[in-house]
C-alpha positions in Angstrom: 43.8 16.5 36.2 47.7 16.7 36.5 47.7 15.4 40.1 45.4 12.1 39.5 46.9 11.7 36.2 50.1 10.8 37.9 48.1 8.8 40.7 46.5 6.6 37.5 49.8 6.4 35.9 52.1 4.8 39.2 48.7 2.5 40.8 49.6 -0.3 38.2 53.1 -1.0 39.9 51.7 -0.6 43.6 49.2 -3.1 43.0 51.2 -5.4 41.5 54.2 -5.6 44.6 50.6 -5.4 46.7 49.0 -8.4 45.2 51.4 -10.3 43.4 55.2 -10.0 43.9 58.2 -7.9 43.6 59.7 -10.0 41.1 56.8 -9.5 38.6 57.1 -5.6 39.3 60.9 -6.2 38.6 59.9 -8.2 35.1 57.1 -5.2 34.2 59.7 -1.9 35.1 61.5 -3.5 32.0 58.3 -3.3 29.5 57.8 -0.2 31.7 61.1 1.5 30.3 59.9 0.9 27.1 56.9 2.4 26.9 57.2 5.5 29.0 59.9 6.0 26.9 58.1 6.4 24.0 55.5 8.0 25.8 57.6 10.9 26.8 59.0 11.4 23.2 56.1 11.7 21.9 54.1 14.0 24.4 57.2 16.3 23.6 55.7 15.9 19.5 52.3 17.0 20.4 53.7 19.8 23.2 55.1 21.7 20.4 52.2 22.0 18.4 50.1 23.6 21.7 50.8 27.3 20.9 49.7 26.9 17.6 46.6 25.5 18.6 45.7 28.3 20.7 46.5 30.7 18.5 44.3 29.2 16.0 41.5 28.7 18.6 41.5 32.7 19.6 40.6 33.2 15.8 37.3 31.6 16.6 37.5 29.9 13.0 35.8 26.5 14.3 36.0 25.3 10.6 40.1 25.1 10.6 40.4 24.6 13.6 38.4 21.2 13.1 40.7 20.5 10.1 43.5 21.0 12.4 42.5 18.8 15.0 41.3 15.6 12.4 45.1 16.3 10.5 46.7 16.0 14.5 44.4 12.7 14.7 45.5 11.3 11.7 49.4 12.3 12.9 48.1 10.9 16.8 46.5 7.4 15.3 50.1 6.7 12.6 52.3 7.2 15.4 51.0 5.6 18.1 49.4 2.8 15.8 53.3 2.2 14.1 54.6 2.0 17.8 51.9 0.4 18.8 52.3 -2.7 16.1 56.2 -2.6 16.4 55.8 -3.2 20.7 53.8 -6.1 20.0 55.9 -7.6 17.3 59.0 -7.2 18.9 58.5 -6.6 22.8 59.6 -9.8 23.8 61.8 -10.5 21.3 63.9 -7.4 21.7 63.9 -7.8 25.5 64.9 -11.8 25.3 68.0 -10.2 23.5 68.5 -7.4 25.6 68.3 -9.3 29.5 67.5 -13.0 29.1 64.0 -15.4 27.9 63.4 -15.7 31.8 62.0 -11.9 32.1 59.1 -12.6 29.9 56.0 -12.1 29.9 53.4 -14.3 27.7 51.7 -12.8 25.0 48.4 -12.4 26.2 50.1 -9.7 28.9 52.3 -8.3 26.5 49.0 -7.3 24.2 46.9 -6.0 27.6 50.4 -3.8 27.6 50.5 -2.5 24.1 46.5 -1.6 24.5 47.3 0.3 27.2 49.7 1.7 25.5 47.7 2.5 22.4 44.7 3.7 24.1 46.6 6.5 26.1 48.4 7.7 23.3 45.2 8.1 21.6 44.3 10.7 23.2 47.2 12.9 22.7 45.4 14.5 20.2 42.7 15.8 22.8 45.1 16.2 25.6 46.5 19.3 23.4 43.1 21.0 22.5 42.0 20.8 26.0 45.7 22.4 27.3 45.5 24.6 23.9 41.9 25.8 25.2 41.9 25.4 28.8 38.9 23.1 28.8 39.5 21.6 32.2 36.1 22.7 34.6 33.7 20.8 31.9 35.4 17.3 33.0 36.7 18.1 36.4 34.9 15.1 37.4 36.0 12.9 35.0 39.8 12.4 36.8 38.2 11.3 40.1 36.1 8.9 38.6 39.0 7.8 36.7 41.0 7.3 39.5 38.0 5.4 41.8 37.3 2.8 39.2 40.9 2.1 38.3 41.5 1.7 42.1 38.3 -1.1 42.6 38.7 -2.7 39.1 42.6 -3.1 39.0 42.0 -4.5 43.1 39.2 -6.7 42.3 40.6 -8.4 39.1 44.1 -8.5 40.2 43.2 -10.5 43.3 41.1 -12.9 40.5 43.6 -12.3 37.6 46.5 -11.2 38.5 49.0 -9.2 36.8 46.7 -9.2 33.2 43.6 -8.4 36.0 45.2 -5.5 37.2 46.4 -3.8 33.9 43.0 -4.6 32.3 41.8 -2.1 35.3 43.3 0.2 34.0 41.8 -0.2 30.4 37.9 -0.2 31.9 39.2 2.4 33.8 40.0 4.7 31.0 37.1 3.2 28.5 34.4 4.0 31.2 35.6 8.3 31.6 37.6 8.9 28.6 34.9 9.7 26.5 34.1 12.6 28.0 37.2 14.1 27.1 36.2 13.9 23.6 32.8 15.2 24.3 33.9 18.1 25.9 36.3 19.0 23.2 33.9 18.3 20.1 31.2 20.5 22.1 33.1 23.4 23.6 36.2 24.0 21.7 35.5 22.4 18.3 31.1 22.7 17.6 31.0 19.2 16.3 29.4 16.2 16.4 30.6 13.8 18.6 30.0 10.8 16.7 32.5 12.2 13.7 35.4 11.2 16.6 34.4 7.6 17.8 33.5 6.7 13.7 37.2 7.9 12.8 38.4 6.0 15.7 37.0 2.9 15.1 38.2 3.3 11.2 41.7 4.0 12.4 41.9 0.8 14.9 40.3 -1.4 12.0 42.9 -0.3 10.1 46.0 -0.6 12.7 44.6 -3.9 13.5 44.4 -5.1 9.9 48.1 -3.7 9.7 49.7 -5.4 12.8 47.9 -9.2 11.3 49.9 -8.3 8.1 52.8 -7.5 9.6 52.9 -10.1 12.2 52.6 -12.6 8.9 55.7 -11.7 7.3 58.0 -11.4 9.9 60.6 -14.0 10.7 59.9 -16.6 13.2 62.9 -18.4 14.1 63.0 -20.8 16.5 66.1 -19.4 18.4 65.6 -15.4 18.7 69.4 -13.9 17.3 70.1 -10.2 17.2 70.5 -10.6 13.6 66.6 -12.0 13.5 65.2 -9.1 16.0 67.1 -6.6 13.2 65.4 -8.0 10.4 62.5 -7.8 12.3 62.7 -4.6 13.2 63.0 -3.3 10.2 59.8 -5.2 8.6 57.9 -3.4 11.4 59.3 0.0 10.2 58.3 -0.8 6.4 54.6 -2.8 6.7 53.0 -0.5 8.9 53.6 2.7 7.5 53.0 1.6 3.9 49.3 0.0 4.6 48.9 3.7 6.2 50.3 5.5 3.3 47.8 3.4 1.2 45.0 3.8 3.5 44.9 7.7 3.9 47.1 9.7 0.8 44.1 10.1 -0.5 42.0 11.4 3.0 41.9 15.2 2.6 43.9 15.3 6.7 46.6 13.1 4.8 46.5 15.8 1.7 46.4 18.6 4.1 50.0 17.5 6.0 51.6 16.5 3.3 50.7 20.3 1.7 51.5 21.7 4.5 54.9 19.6 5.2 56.0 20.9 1.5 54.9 24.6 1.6 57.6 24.5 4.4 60.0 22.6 2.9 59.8 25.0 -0.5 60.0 28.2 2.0 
């Protein structure tokens, strides 16, 4: 898992210096930094959590431990969704102030980045209950296969697409084996129904989409980008987001559950 995992995660920037050009890898390490930045910040969130996780799953009480893991979700889907809306609001505009306009990317690449983005850091959530649980024979397929059809799809519609052709690869990639992850968590670790984890996340993208069109329509558009602007900006993106989610979940008994939970603490 560990080994192709890594494979998955450097093929992208091969192929690209393979079928397109160095300059475009040079143009992508800088949306790159970005996001494995983030990435690594926030495995570090969910790597704390682990021991508690398996502590809770030795206990055998399937009925908390499913609360657990639908409260980590609900954590999983408003952090990655926030950062998720914030890269696409303010990827380009933050880098034209950071190196220049010429190493920009258009939109439609920028959101085939973000996706990939999202869609990984969705599954944080299930990367800790299988690591929590040791769940790693039921799927030990599921990395090969991963790795094959990232391989021919990222090849075949890079050479058609290019760099977009290449990173959407990666997305049919992961769309086509991921859900067995969830499967194998849901039946081994957790004695659920499967269909409980694709219904919340199609209820939590709905509502990170619906919050990223909001956000997107207040921001500032000016027609010269100013640091000034991309602060203002930034701090819409901090404020939109995690109010719609607020709204949208403090009554959800996961939301309830954290916020009890986050409390007890605090009044110990």
């Amino acid at each position: 898992h560990k080994v192709v995992g890594a494979g998955v995660t450097s093929l992208p920037s091969i192929l690209i210096s393979k079928l397109i050009n160095i300059v475009t890898v040079g143009i992508y390490s800088n949306y790159l930094l970005i996001t494995n930045a983030l990435q690594n910040v926030l495995a570090k969130l969910f790597e704390a959590i682990l021991a508690g996780v398996g502590n809770l799953n030795a206990t055998k009480d399937y009925k908390r431990l499913t609360l657990v893991h639908n409260c980590m979700f609900l954590l999983n889907f408003w952090i990655y969704g926030f950062f998720s809306i914030a890269l696409m609001c303010m990827f380009n505009p933050f880098i034209s102030v950071w190196i220049g306009s010429d190493y920009l990317f258009d939109r439609g690449t920028v959101f085939v980045i973000v996706l990939n983005f999202y869609i990984y850091g969705m599954r944080r959530t299930l990367f800790t209950f299988k690591d929590a649980t040791g769940t790693f024979w039921n799927d030990r397929y599921r990395p090969i296969a991963e790795l094959v059809i990232n391989l021919g799809a990222s090849t075949l519609l890079g050479m058609k697409f290019g760099l977009i052709g290449i990173l959407g690869g990666n997305i049919i990639s992961t769309i086509a084996t991921a859900w067995v992850e969830p499967l194998v968590v849901y039946r081994h670790v957790l004695h659920e129904k499967l269909w409980k984890f694709f219904a919340r996340y199609g209820i939590y993208t709905a509502i990170g989409v619906a919050a990223y069109f909001l956000t997107d329509l207040v921001l500032l558009k000016p027609e010269t980008v100013t640091v000034s602007s991309v602060v203002i900006n930034i701090l819409i993106c901090c404020a939109v987001p995690n109010v719609i989610f607020l709204l949208a979940f403090m009554f959800t008994p996961e939301f309830k559950y954290c916020a009890g939970f986050v409390f007890h603490k605090k009044n110990r």
